[in-house]
N, C-alpha and C positions, 0 to 999 in steps of 0.2 A: 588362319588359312589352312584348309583341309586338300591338301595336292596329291592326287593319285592314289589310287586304289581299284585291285581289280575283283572287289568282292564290297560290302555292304559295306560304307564309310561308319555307320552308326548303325548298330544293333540294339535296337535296348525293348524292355519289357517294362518299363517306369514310367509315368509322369515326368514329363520333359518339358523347361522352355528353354530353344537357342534361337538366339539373334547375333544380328552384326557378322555374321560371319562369310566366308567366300570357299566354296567349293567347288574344286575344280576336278577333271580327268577322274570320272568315276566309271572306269568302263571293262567289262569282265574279262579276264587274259586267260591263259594257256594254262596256271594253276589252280583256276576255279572250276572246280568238276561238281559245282553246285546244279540244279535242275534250273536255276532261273539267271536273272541277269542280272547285273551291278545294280547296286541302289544307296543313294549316296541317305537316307532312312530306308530301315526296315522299324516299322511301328508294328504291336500286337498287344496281348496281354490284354485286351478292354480296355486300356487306357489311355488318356489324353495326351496329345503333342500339340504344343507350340514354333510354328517358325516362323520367324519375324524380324526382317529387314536382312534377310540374307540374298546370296548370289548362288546361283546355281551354273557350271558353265560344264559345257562336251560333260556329260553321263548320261547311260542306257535310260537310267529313273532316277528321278526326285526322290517318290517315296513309294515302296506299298505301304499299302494302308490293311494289315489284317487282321482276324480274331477279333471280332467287335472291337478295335480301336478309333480312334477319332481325332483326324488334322486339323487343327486351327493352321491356317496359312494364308500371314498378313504380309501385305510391303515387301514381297520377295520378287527378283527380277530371275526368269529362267530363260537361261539360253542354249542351242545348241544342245538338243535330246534327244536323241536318237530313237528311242523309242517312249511310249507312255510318262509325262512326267507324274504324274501319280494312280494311281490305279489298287485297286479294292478287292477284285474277287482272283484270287491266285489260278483256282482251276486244279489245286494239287490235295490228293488226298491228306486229312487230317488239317486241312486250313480252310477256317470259314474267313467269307468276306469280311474288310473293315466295317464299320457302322458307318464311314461319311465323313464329310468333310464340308468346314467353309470356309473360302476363299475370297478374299477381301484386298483391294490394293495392289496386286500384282500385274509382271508384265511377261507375257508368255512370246519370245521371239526363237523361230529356229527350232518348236518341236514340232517333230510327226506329231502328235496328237495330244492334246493338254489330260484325257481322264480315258480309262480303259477299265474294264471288267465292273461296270457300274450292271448293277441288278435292280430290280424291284422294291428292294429293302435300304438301298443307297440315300442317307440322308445326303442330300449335296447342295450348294448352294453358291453363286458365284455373282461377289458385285462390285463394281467400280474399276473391274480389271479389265488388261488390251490382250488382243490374241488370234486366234484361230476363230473364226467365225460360231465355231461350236459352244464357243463362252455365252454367246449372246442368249438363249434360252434361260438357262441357267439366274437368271436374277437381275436388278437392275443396274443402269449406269456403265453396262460395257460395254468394250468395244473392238472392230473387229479392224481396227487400221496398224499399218506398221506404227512398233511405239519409235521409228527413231535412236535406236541404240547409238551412240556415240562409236565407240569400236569395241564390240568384245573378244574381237581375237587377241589385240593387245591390251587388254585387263580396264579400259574404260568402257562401264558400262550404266554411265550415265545418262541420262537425256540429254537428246540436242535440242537446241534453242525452239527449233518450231517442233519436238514431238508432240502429237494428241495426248500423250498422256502429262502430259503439265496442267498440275493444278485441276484435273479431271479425276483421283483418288478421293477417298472418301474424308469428309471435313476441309474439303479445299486443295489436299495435298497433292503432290505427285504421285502417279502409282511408282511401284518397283522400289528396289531396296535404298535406294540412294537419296534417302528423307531423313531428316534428325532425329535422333531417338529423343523421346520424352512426348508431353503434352501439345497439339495444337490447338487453335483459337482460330473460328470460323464469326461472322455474322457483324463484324463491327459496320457500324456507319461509316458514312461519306465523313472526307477529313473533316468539313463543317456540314451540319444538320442543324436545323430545325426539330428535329424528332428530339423529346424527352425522356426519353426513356430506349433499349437497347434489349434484344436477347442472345446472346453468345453462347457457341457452343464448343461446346470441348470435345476432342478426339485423340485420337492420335495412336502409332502401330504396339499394341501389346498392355495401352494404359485403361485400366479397368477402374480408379478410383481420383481426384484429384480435392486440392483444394486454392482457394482461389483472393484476391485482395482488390480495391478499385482504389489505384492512385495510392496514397500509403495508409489507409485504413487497414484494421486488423485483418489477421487472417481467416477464414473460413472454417467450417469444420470439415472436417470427410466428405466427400460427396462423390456419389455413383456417376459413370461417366453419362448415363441415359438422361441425368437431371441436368438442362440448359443452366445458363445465370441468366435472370431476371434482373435487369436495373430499368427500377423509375423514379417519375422527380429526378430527375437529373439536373442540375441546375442551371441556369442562361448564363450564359459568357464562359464557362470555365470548361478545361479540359480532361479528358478522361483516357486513363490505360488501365486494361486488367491483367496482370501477372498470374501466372497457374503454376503449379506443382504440380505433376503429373506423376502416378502409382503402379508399374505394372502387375502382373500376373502372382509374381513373385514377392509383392510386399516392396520393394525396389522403389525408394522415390528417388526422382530426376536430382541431379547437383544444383542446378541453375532454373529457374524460374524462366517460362517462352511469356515473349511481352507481344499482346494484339498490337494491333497497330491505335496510338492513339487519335483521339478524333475531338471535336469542341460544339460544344452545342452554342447555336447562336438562334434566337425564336425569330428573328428576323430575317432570318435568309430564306431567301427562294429565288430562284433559277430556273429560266427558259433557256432552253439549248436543241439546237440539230442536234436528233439521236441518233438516224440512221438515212444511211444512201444510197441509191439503186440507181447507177447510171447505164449500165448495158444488161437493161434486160430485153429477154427472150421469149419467157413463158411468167413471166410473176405477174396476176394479175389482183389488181383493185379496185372492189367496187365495179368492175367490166372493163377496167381502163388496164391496158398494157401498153408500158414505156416506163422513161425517170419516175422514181418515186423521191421523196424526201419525208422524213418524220422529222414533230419536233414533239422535245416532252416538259409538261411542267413537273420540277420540284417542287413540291408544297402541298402542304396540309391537304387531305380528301375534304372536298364540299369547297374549299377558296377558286377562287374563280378568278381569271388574270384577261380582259379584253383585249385583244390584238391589234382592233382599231387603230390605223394609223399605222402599224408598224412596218420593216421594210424589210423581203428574203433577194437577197441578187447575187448575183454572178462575177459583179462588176464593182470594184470596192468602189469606184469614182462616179457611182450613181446607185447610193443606199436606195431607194425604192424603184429599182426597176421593176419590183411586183410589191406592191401595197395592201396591206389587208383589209378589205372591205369591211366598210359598219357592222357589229354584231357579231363580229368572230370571238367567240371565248371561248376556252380552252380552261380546263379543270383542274384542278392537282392530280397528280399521280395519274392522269390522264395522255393520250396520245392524241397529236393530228397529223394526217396524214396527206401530203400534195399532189398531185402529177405535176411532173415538170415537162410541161409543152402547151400550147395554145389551148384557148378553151374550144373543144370541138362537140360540142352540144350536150357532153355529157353531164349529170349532176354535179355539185360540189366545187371547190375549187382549184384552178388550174394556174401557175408563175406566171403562165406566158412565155417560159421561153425554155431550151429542151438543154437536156446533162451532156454532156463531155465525155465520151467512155474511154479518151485519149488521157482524160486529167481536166480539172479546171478546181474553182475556189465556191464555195459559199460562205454569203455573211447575211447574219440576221442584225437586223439594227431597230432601235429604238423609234421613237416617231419624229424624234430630233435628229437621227443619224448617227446615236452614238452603235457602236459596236456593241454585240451583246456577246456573240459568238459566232465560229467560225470555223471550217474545215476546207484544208486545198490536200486536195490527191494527186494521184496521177493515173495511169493506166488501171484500168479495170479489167475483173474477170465476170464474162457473162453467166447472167444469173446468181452471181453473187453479190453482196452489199456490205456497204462498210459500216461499222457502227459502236457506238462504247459499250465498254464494259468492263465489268467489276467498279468494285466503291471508288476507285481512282477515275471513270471512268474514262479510260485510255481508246482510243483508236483503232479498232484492227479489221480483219477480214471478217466478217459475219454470214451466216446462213439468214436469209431476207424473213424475216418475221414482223414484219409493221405492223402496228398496232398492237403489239406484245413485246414482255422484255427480248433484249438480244442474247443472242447464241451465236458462239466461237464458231467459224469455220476453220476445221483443220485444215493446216500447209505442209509442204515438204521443204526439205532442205535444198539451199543454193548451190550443193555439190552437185542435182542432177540437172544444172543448166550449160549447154551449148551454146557458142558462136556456131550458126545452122547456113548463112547466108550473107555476102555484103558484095555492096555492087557502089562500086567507086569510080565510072567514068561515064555518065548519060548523054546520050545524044538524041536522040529521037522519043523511045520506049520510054524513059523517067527522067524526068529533069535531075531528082534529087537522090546524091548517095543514101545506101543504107546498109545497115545492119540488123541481123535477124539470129534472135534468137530461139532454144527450143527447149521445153520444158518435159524433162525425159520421167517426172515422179508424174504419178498418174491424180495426185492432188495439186491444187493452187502452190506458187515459189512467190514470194515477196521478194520484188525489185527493191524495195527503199534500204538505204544503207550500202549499196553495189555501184560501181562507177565503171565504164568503158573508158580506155585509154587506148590511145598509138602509142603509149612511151610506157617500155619494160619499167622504169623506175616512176610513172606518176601514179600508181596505185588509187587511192579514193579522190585524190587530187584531177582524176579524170572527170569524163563526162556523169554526173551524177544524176542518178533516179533518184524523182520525188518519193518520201515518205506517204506512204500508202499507194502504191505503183505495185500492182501483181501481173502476173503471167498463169493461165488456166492449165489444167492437171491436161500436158500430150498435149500440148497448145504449142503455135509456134508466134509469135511478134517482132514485127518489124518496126522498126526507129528510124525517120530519117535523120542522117547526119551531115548536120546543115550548120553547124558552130554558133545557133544561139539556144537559148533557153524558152522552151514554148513545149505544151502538151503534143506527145508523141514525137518529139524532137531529140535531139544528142547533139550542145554542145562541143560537137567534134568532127576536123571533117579529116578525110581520107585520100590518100594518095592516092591517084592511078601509075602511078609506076612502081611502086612495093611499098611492103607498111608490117605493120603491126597490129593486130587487134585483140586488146588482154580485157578479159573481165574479172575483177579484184572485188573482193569484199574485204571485211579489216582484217584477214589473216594472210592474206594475198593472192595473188592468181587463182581463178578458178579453173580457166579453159584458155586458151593461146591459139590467136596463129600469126604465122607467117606468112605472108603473099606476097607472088610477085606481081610483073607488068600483068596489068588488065586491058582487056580490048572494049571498045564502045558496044556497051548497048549488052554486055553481055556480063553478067554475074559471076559469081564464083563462090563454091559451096563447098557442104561435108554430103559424101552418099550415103543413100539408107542402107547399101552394102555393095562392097564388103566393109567394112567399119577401118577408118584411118585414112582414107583413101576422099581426095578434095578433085569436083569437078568443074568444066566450066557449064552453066546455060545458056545457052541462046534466048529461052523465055525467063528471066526473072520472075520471082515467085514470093513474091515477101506476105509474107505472114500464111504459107502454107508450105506442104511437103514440099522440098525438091524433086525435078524431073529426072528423066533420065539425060544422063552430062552429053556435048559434045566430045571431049576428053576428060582421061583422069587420071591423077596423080597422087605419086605417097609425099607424105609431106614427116619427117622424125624431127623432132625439137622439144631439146633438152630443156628443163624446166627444174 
């Protein structure tokens, strides 16, 4: 750890590579009567610099870059800059610009300005990093959303669970510094394939050379990180891992060997599955048709062909063919089909018959005997977005709607920026049924699933629980009634009109709290848009939009 300095943390005129490191409070004070500002590198001399998996936190600059010198700058997370984190052309007599820099893996939160005094001559290049909008030009793969810092005022400056930049670095990786050093492994198959044969590829922050083994076969020779591994014939029935050595900069091989994940080749497997789902849309259109989509896709060989005849998509596990697939439907390998879910209304193609749930509901695909083949139950959706698997597990998440193409990750914000917005616990006329409303203060998608509402300070997840794949839209507000059973758009939970409680917990615990008291009929009770703290009543309930302006309003302080 490099803590404080009011003058250049690193000087140097050599060939350099540091990693692993954390630098902190690099920022110019009252004894630095230099012309320029802290800079936690000053590179020159013509020569090369490596950083790689470091931290940058509160200083003026990262780095100049001058005198035809040149940054490699990989897996670095920078935070809190005050001014320029890197920059090239000084401006000061007797100093010519650096040559350039390339930028790879990094997360840029908290500067004025990621690149300054760039000229004509400026080699620069910037890919797979998050940041400032200004990164986006610069090269492929980046991107301009918060990465989600965990806390870097107090020294975590890790990724939180839904940042954009998970697994969106280059060969799979996290961006920013907080990734393993040594060798990564990108490309493996599905834990069972059909596929014979495999291409892996090797990366990883600073490793320039690896060599590599399958299962306990010899070792490999050297090889350039640009050259993939090739396995084919790969045999039926058995299993496969590749083990890598990873080399950096420095001649430096790794201690420990990174293991892919292993996987088993099986020539008989193939697999039809629900890929993707679009229950509230808006604007997604197919073929002319706008509403429910559903895809399904085949795993299996390109040219094999799987007939659908017979088989059964529904809603309803206790009637496998609520929609039956008509004579002559096949579907390809590695192929897509794509549904509307609602009646058929004259248009081409085919249609379920019957329409998505944008509160939640189930699909199953069944055989022509009604066995189960596969299956997804959600719950609340966000409009215009789709849920869909992904990666070789493929797991479940929020996805950007691309039918008939692979899927793509929709980024989320964290459950920290969710509000109790509304609830109204005593109906007489205006709504039969209590509710609670929530409000999504990140200006991205928040995943409900794994969050629970309670009336009891101590039931934590033990409260009323969201389904798994239950989201809430970026500045969105959703209401839930709380009716005490379990049904889409529903809450498990009902609510006092004379005082109560209402906590929202995920597994670390509370997120948002209140207290309330007696309620009157017919009339809700809320948080104002301002001044902030401050709980009104309505007269007009308003569930699942702003609140209005209150009949009265009051402070509410509760310790937590």
């Amino acid at each position: 750890t490099f803590n404080g300095s009011g003058d250049d943390m690193l000087d140097l005129e050599a060939d350099a590579y540091i990693e692993g490191n954390l630098f902190v409070h690099c920022v110019r004070d009252a004894w630095n009567t230099a012309s320029g500002e802290s800079n936690v590198l000053s590179a020159g001399a013509g020569r090369t610099y490596w950083l790689v998996r470091n931290v940058f936190h509160d200083a003026q600059h990262v780095a100049q870059v001058k005198d035809e010198a040149f940054l490699d700058f990989v897996n670095n997370t920078v935070t809190d800059i005050s001014h320029a984190a890197i920059y090239f052309d000084l401006g000061l007599p007797g100093r010519g610009p650096g040559r350039g820099a390339y930028v790879e893996g990094c997360v840029f939160d908290g500067v004025a300005e990621v690149f300054a005094g760039v000229v004509s001559t400026t080699d620069l290049a910037v890919h797979w990093s998050i940041g400032p909008e200004e990164l986006l030009p610069w090269g492929q793969g980046n991107l301009s959303d918060d990465p989600q810092l965990i806390d870097p005022v107090q020294g975590e400056y890790g990724l939180a669970p839904t940042s954009p930049a998970r697994g969106a670095g280059p060969n799979g990786l996290d961006m920013g510094a907080c990734v393993p050093a040594g060798a990564s492994i990108s490309g493996e198959p599905t834990h069972t394939t059909w596929r014979t044969a495999a291409t892996l590829t090797v990366g990883g922050p600073g490793i320039v050379a690896y060599r590599y083994r399958v299962n306990e076969e010899p070792w490999s020779a050297v090889r350039a990180i640009a050259e993939p591994i090739h396995l084919t014939a790969l045999s039926d029935g058995s299993s496969f891992q590749v083990a890598v050595f990873g080399q950096d900069l420095t001649g430096r091989w790794q201690d420990t060997p990174t293991l892919s994940r292993p996987w088993t080749v099986d020539s008989t497997y193939r697999r039809l599955h629900i890929n993707e789902v679009l229950a509230a849309n808006r604007s997604v259109t197919w073929e002319g048709w706008l509403g429910g989509l559903v895809e399904l896709y085949y795993d299996a060989p390109p040219g094999e062909s799987l007939d659908l005849t017979g088989m059964g998509l529904t809603d309803r596990p206790d009637e496998p063919h609520r929609f039956t697939f008509p004579a002559g439907v096949v579907l390809m390998g590695q192929e897509y089909l794509v549904l509307p879910a609602d009646a058929q209304d004259g248009l081409d193609g085919i249609h379920l018959g019957y329409g998505l749930d944008r509160d939640g509901q189930g699909l199953y695909l069944c055989d022509t005997d009604g066995t189960l083949l596969d299956a997804v139950e959600f719950g609340r959706q966000v409009e215009d977005c789709s849920i869909g698997r992904l990666g070789p597990e493929r797991a479940w998440a929020l996805t950007i709607p691309t039918f008939g193409q692979p899927n793509r990750p929709q980024a989320t914000g964290p459950a920290t920026h969710l509000r109790i917005n509304e609830w109204f616990t005593h109906g007489h006329v205006r709504f039969e049924d209590d509710f609670i409303e929530l409000f999504n203060a990140s200006p991205l998608p928040v995943c409900l699933g794994g969050l629970a509402i309670s009336d009891n300070p101590a039931g934590g997840l033990q409260g009323a629980a969201f389904e798994p794949l239950s989201f809430i839209g970026g500045g969105a507000y959703a209401a839930f009634d709380a009716v005490g059973r379990d049904a889409p758009g529903e809450l498990n939970l009902r609510l006092s009109a004379e005082q109560g409680h209402i906590i929202l917990f995920d597994n670390t615990g509370p997120l948002d709290w209140v207290l309330y008291g007696p309620q009157m009929a017919d009339i809700s009770q809320g948080r104002l848009q301002q001044p902030p703290g401050l709980y009104g009543f309505f007269e007009l309930p308003t569930p699942g939009a702003a609140n209005p302006e209150p009949l009265s309003a009051w402070t509410q302080t509760l310790p937590l």
